[in-house]
C-alpha positions as CSV (number, residue, x, y, z in Angstrom):
1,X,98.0,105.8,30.8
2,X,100.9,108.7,31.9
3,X,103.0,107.8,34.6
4,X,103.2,110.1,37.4
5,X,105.9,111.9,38.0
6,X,107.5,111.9,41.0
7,X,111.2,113.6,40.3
8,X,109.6,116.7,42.4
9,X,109.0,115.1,45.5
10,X,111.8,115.1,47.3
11,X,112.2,118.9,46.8
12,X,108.7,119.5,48.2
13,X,109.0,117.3,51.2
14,X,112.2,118.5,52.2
15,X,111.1,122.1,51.6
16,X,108.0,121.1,53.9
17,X,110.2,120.2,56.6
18,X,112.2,123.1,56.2
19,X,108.7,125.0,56.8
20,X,108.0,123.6,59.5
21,X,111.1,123.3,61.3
22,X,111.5,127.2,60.9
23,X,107.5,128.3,61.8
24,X,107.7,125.8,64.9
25,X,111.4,127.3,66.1
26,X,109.5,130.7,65.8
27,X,106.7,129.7,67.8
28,X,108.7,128.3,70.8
29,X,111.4,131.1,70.6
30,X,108.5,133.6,71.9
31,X,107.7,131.6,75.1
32,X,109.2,132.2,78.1
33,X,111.0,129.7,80.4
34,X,111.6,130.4,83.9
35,X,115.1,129.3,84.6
36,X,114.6,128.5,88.7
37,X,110.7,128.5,89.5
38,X,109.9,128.6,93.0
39,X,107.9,125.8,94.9
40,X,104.7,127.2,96.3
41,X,104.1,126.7,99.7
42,X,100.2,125.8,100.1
43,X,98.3,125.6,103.3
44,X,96.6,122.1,103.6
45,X,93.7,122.7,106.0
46,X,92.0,119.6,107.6
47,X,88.0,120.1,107.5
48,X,86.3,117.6,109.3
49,X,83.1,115.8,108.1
50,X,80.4,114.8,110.8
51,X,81.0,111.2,109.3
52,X,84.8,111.0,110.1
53,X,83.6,111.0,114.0
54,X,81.1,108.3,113.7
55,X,81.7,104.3,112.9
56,X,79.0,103.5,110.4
57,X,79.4,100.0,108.5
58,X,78.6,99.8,105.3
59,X,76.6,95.7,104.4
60,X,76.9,94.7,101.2
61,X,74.2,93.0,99.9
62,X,76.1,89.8,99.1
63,X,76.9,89.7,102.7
64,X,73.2,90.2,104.0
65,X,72.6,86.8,106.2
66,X,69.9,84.1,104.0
């Protein structure tokens, strides 16, 4: 049975790496980063529910009397 080979490994992993390192710097390098980004003031308006007014109680039924 013929061994396998394995004296070009290192070359194509590293080369991989290499790849990768270069196709992923080139896809972040075409984002844009804002260096100060404002904070967005939002308007937090109450809206009131016709339950909120009320008191309703809520039984369980493991709390229902035997």
């Amino acid at each position: 049975m013929p061994q396998l080979d394995t004296s070009t490994w290192l070359t194509m992993i590293m080369s991989m790496f290499l790849t990768l390192f270069i196709i992923f710097q080139l896809k972040i390098s075409k984002h844009i980063f804002h260096h100060n980004p404002e904070p967005i003031t939002t308007k937090v308006s109450k809206q009131s529910a016709p339950w909120e007014m009320k008191w309703t109680k809520t039984y369980l039924p493991l709390s229902l009397p035997q």
